[in-house]
Biopython code that builds the backbone (N, CA, C, O; Angstrom):
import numpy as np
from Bio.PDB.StructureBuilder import StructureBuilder

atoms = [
    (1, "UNK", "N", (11.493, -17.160, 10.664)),
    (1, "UNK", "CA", (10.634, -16.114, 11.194)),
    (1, "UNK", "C", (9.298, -16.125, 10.459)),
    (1, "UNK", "O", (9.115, -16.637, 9.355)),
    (2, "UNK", "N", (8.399, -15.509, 11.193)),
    (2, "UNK", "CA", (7.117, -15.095, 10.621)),
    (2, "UNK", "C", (7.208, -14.072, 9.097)),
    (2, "UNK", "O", (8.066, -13.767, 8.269)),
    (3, "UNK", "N", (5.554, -13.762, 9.391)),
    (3, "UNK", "CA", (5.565, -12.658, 8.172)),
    (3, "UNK", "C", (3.907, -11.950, 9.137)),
    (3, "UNK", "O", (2.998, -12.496, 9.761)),
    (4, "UNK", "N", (4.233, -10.568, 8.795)),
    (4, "UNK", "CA", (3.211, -9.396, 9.312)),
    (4, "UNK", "C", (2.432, -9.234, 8.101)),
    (4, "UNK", "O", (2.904, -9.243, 6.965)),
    (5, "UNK", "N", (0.734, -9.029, 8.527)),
    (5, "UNK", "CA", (0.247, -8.230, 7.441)),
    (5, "UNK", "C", (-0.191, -6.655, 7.791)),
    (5, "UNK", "O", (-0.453, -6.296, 8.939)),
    (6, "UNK", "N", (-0.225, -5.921, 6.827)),
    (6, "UNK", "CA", (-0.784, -4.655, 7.113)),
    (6, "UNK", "C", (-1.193, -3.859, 6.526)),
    (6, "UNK", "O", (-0.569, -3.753, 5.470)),
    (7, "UNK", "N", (-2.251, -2.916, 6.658)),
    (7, "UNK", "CA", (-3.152, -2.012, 5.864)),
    (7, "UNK", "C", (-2.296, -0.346, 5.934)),
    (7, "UNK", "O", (-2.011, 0.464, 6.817)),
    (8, "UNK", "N", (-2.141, -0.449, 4.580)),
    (8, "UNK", "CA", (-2.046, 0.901, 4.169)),
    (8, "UNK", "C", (-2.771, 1.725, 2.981)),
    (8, "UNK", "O", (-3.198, 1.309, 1.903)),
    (9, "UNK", "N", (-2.770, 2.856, 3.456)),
    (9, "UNK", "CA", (-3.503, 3.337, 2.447)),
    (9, "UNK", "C", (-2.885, 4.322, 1.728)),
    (9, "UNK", "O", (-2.085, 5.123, 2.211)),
    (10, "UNK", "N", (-3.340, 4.270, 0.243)),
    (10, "UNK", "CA", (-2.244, 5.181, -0.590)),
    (10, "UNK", "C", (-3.426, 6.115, -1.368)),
    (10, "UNK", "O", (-4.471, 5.820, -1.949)),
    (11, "UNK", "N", (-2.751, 7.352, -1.092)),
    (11, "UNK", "CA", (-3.761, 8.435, -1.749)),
    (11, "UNK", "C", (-3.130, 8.877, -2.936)),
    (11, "UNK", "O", (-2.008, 9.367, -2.814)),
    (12, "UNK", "N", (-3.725, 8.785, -4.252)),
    (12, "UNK", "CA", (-3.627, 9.607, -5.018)),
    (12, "UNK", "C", (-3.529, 10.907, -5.390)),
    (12, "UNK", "O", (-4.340, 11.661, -4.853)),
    (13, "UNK", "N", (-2.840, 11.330, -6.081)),
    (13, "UNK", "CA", (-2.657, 12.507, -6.284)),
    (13, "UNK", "C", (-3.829, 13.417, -6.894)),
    (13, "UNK", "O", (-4.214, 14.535, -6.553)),
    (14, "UNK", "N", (-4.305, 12.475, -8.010)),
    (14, "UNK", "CA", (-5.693, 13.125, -8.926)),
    (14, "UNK", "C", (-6.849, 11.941, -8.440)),
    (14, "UNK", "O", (-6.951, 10.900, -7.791)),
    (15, "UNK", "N", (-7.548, 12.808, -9.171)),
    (15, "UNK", "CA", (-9.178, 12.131, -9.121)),
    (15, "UNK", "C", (-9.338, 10.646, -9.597)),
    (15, "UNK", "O", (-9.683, 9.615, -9.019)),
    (16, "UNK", "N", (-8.933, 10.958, -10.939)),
    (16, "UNK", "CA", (-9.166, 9.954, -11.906)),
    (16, "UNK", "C", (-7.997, 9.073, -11.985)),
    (16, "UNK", "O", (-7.141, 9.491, -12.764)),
    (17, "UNK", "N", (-7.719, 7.961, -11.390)),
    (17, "UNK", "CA", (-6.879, 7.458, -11.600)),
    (17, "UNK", "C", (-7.255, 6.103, -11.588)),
    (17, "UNK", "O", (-8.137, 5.792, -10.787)),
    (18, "UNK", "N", (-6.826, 5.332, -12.226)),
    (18, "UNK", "CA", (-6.716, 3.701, -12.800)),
    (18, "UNK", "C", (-6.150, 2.894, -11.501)),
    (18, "UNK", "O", (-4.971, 2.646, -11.249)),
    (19, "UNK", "N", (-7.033, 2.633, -10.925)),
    (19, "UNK", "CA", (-6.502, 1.996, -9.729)),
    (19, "UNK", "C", (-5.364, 0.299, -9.535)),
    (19, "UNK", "O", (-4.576, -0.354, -8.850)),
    (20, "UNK", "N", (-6.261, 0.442, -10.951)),
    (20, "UNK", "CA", (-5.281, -1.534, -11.204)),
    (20, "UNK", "C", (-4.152, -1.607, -11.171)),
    (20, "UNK", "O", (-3.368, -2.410, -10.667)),
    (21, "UNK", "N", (-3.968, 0.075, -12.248)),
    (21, "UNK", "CA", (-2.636, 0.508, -12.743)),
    (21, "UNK", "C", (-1.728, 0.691, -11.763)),
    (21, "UNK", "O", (-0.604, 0.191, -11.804)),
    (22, "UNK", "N", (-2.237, 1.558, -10.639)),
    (22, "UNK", "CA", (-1.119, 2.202, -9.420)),
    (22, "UNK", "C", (-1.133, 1.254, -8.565)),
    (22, "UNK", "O", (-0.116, 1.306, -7.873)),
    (23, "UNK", "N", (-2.048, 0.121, -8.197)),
    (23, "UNK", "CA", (-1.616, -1.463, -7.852)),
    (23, "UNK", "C", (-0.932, -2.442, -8.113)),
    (23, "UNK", "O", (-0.351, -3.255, -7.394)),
    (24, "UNK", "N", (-1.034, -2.317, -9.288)),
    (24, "UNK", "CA", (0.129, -3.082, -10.016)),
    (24, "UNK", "C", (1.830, -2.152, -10.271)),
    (24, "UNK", "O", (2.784, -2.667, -10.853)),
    (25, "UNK", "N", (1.833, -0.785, -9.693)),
    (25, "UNK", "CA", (2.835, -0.220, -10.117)),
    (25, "UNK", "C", (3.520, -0.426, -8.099)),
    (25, "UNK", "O", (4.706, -0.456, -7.770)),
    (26, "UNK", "N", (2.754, -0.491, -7.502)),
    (26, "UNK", "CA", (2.947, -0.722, -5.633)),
    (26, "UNK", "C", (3.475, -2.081, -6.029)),
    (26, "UNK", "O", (4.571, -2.263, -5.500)),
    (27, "UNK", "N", (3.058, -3.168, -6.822)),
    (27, "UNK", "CA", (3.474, -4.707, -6.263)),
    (27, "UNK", "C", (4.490, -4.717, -7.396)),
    (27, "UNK", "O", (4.486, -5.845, -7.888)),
    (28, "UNK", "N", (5.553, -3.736, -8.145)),
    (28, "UNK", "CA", (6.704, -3.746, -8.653)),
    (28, "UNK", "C", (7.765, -3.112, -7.728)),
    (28, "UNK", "O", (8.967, -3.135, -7.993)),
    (29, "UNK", "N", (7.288, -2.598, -6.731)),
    (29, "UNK", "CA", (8.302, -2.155, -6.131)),
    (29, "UNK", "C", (8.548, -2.764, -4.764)),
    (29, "UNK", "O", (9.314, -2.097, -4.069)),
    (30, "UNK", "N", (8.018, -4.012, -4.147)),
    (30, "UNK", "CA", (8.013, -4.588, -3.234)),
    (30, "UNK", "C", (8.665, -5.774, -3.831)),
    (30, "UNK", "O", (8.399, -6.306, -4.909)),
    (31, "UNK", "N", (9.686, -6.149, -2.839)),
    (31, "UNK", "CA", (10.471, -7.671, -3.070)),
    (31, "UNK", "C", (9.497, -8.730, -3.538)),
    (31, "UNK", "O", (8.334, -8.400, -3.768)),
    (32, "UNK", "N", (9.931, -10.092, -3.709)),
    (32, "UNK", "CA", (9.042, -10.955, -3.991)),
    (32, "UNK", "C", (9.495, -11.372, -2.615)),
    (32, "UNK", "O", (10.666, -11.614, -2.906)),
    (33, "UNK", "N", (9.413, -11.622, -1.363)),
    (33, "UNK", "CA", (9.458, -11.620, 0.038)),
    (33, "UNK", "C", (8.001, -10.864, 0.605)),
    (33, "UNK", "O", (7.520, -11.119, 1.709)),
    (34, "UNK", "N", (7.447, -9.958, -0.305)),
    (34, "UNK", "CA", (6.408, -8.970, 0.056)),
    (34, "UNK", "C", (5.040, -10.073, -0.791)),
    (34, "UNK", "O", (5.442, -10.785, -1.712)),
    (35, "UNK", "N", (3.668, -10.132, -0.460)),
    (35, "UNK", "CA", (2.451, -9.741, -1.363)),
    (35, "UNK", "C", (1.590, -8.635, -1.242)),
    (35, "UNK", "O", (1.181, -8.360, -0.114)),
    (36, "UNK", "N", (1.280, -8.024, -2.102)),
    (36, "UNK", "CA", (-0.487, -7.413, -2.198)),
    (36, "UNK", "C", (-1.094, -8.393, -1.986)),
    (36, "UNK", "O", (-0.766, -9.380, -2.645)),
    (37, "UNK", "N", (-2.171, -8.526, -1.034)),
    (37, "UNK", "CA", (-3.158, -9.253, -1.168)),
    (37, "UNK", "C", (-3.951, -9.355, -1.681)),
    (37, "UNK", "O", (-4.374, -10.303, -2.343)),
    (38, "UNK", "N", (-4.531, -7.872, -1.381)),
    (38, "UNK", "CA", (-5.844, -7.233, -1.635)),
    (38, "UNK", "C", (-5.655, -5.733, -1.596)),
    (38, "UNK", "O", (-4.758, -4.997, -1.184)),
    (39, "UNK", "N", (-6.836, -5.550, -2.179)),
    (39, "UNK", "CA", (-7.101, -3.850, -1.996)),
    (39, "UNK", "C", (-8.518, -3.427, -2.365)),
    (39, "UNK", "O", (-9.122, -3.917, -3.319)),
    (40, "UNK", "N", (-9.107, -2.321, -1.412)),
    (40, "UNK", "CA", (-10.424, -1.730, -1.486)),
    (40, "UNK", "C", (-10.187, -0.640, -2.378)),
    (40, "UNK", "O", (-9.038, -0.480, -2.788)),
    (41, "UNK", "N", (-11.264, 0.275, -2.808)),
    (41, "UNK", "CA", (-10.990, 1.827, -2.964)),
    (41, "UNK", "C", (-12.028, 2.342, -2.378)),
    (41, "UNK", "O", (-13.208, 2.012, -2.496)),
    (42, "UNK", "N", (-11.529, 3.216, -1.700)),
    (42, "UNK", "CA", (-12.407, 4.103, -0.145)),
    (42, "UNK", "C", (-12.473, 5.446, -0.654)),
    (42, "UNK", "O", (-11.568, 5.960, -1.311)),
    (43, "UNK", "N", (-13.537, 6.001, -0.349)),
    (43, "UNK", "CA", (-14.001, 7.715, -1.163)),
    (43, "UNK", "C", (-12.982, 7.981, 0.306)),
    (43, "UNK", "O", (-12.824, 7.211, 1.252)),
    (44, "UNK", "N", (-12.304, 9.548, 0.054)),
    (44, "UNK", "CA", (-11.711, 9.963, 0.891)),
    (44, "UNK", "C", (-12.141, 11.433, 0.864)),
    (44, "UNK", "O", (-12.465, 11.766, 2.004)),
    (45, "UNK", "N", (-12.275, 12.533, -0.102)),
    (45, "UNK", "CA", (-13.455, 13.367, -0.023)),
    (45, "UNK", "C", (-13.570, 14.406, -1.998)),
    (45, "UNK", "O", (-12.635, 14.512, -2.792)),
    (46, "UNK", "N", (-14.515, 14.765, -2.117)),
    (46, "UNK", "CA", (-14.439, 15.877, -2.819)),
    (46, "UNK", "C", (-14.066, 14.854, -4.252)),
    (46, "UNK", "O", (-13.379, 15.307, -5.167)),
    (47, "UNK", "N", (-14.514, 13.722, -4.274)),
    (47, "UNK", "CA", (-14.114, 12.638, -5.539)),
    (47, "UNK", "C", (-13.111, 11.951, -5.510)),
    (47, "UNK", "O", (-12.895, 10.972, -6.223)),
    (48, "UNK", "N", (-12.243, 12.508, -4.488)),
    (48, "UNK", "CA", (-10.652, 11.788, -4.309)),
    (48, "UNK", "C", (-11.371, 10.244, -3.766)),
    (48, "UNK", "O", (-12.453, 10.085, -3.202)),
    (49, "UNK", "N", (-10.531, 9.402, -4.090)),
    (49, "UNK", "CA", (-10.220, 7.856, -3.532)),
    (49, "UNK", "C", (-8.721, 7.492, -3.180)),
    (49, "UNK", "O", (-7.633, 8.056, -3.302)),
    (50, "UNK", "N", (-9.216, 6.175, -2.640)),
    (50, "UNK", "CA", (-7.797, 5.799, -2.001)),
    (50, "UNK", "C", (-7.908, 3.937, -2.250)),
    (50, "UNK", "O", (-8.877, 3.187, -2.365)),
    (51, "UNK", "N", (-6.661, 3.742, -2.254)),
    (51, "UNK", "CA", (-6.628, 2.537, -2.213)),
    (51, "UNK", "C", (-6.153, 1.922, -0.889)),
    (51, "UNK", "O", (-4.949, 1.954, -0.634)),
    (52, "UNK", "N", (-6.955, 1.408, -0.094)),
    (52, "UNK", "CA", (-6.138, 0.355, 1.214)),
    (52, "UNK", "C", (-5.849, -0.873, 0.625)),
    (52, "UNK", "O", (-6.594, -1.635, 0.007)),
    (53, "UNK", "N", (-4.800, -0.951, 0.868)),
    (53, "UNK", "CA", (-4.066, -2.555, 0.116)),
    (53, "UNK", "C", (-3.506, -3.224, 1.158)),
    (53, "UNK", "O", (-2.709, -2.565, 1.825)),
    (54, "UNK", "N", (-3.754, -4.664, 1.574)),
    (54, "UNK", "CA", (-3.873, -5.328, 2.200)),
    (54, "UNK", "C", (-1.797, -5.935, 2.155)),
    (54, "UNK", "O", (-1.724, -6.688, 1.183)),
    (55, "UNK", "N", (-1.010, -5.872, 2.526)),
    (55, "UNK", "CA", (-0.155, -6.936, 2.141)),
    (55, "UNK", "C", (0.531, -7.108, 3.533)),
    (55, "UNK", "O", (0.650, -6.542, 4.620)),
    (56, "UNK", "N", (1.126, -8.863, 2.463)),
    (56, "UNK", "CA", (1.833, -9.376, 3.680)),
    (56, "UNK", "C", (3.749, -9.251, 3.198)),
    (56, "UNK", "O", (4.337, -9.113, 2.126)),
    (57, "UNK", "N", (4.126, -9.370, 4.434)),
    (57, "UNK", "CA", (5.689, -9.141, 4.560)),
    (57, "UNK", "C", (6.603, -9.530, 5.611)),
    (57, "UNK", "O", (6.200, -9.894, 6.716)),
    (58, "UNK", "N", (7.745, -9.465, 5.312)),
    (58, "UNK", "CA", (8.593, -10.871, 6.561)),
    (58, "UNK", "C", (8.524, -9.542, 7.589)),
    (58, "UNK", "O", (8.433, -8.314, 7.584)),
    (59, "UNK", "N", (8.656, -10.931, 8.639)),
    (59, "UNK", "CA", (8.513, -10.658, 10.242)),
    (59, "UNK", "C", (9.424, -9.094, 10.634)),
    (59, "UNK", "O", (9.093, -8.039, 11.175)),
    (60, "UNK", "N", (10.914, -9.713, 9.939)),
    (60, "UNK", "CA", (12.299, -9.148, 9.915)),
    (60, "UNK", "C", (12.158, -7.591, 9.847)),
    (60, "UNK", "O", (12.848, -6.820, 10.515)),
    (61, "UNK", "N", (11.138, -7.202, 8.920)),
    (61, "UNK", "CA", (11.054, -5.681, 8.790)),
    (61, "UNK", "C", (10.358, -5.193, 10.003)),
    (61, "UNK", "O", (11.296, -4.721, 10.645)),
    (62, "UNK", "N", (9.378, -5.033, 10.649)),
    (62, "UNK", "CA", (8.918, -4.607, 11.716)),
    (62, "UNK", "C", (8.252, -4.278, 11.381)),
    (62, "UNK", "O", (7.455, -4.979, 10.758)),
    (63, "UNK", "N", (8.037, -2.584, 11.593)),
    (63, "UNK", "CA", (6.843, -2.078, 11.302)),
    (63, "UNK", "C", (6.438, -1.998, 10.209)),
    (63, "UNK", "O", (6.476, -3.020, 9.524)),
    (64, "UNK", "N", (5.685, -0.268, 9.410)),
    (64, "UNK", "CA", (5.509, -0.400, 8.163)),
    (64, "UNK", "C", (6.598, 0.387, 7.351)),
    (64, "UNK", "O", (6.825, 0.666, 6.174)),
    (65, "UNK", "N", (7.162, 0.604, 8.608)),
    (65, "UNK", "CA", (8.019, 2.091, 7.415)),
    (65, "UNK", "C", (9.033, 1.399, 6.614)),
    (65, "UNK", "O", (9.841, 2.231, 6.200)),
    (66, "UNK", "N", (9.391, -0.113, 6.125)),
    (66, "UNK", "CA", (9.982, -0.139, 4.931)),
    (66, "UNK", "C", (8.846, -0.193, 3.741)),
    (66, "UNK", "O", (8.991, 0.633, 2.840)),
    (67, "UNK", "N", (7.723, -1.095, 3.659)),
    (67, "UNK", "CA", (6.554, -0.851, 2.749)),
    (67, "UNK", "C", (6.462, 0.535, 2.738)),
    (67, "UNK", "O", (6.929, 0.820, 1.635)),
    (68, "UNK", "N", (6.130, 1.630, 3.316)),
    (68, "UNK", "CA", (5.638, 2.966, 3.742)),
    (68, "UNK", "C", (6.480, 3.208, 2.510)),
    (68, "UNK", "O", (5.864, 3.241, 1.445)),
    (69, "UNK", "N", (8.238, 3.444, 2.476)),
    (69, "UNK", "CA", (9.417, 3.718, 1.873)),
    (69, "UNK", "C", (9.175, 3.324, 0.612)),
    (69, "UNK", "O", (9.379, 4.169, -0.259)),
    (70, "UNK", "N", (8.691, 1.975, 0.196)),
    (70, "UNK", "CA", (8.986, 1.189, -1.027)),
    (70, "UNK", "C", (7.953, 2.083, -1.843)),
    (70, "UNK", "O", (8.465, 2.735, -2.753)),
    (71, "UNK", "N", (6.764, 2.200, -1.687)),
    (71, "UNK", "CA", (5.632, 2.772, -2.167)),
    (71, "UNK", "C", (5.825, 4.623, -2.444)),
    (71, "UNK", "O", (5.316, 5.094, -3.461)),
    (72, "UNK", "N", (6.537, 5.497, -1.519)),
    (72, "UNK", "CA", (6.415, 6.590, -1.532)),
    (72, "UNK", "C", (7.590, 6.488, -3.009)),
    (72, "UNK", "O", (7.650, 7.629, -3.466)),
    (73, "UNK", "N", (8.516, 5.497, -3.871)),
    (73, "UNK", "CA", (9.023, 5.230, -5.215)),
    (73, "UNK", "C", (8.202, 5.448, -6.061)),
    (73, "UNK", "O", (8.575, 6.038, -7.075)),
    (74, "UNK", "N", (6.607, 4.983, -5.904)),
    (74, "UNK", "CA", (5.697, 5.175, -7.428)),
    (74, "UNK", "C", (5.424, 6.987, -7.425)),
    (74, "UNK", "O", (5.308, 7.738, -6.457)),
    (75, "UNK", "N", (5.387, 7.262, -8.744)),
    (75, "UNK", "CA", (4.942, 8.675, -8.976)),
    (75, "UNK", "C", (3.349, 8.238, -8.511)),
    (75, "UNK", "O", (2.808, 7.157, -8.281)),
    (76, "UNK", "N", (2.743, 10.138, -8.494)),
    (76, "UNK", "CA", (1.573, 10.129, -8.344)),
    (76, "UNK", "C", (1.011, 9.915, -6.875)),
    (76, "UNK", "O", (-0.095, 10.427, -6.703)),
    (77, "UNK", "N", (1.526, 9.293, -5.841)),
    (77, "UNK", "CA", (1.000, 9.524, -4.570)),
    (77, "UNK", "C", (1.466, 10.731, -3.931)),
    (77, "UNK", "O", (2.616, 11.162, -3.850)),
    (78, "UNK", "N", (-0.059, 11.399, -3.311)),
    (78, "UNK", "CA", (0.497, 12.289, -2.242)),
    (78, "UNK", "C", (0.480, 11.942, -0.846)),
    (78, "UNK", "O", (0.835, 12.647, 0.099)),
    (79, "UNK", "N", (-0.145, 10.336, -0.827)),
    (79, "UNK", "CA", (0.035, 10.521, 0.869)),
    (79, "UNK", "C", (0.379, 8.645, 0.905)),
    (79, "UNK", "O", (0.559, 7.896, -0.055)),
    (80, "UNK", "N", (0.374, 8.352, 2.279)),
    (80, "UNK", "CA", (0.739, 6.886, 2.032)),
    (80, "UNK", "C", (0.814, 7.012, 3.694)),
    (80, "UNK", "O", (1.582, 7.790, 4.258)),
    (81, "UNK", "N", (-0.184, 6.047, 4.442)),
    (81, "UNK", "CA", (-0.727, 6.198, 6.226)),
    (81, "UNK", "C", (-0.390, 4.761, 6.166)),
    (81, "UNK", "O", (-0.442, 4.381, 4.996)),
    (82, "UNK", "N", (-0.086, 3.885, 6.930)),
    (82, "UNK", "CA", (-0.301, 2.576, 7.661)),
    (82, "UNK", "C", (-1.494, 3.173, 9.068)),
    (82, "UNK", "O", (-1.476, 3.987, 9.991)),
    (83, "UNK", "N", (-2.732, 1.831, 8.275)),
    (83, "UNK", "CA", (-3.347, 1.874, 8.720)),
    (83, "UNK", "C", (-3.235, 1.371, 10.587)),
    (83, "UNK", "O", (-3.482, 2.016, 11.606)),
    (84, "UNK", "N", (-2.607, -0.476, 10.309)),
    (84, "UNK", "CA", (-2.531, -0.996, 11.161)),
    (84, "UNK", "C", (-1.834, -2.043, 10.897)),
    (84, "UNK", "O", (-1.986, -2.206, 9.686)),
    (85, "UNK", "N", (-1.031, -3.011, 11.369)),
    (85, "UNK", "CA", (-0.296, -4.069, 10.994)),
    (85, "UNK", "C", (-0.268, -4.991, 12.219)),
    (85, "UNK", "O", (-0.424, -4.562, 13.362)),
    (86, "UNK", "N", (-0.015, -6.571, 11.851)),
    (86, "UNK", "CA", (-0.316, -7.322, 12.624)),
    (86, "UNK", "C", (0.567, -8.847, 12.772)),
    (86, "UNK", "O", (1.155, -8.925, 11.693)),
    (87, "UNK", "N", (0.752, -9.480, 13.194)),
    (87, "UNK", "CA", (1.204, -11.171, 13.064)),
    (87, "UNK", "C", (0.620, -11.500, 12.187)),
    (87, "UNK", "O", (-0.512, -11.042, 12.037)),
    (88, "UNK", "N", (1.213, -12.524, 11.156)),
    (88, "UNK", "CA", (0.124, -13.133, 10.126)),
    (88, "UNK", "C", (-0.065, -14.153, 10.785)),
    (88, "UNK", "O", (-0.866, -15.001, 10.393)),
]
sb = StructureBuilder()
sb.init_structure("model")
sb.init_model(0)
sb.init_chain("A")
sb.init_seg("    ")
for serial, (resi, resn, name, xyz) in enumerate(atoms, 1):
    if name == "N":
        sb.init_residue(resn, " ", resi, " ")
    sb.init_atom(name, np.array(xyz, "f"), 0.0, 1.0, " ", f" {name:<3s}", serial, name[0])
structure = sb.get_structure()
C-alpha cells in the first residue's frame, strides 16, 4: 500500500512555548511507519501560535483521526484540527 500526507495543526496551550520541543515530543509518539516532515508556526491570535506539521503515514490508516489520537497523548495541547490530507 501507499502512504497519505497531511496537515495538522496543533495549538498550544500557552504563549510561550518551545516549538522544537513539542515537535519533537509529536514525532515520539507516532510509529516509525509515521514522519514529521515539516512544520510552520502560524500566529493564531492574541500571541498564541500554532504549529502545522506536515507528516506522512501508511495508506492503511485513512484519515487523520489515528495521528489526530496519537498527538492529543502530548501534554500541553488544547486543540489539534487536520487541516487536509492527501495520496503521497
Amino acid at each position: 500500500m501507499g502512504e497519505f500526507i497531511a496537515l495538522i495543526d496543533v495549538i498550544p496551550e500557552e504563549t510561550d512555548v518551545d516549538f522544537e520541543e513539542l515537535v519533537g515530543k509529536l514525532k515520539k509518539v507516532i510509529p516509525d511507519t509515521s514522519t514529521i516532515e515539516r512544520y510552520d508556526i502560524l500566529p493564531v491570535a492574541f500571541g498564541l501560535k500554532k504549529a502545522r506539521v506536515r507528516v506522512r503515514y501508511p495508506e492503511e490508516w485513512g484519515g487523520t483521526d489515528k495521528l489526530e489520537e496519537l498527538f492529543g497523548h502530548v501534554s500541553g495541547i488544547q486543540g489539534i484540527e487536520a487541516i487536509a490530507f492527501s495520496k503521497a
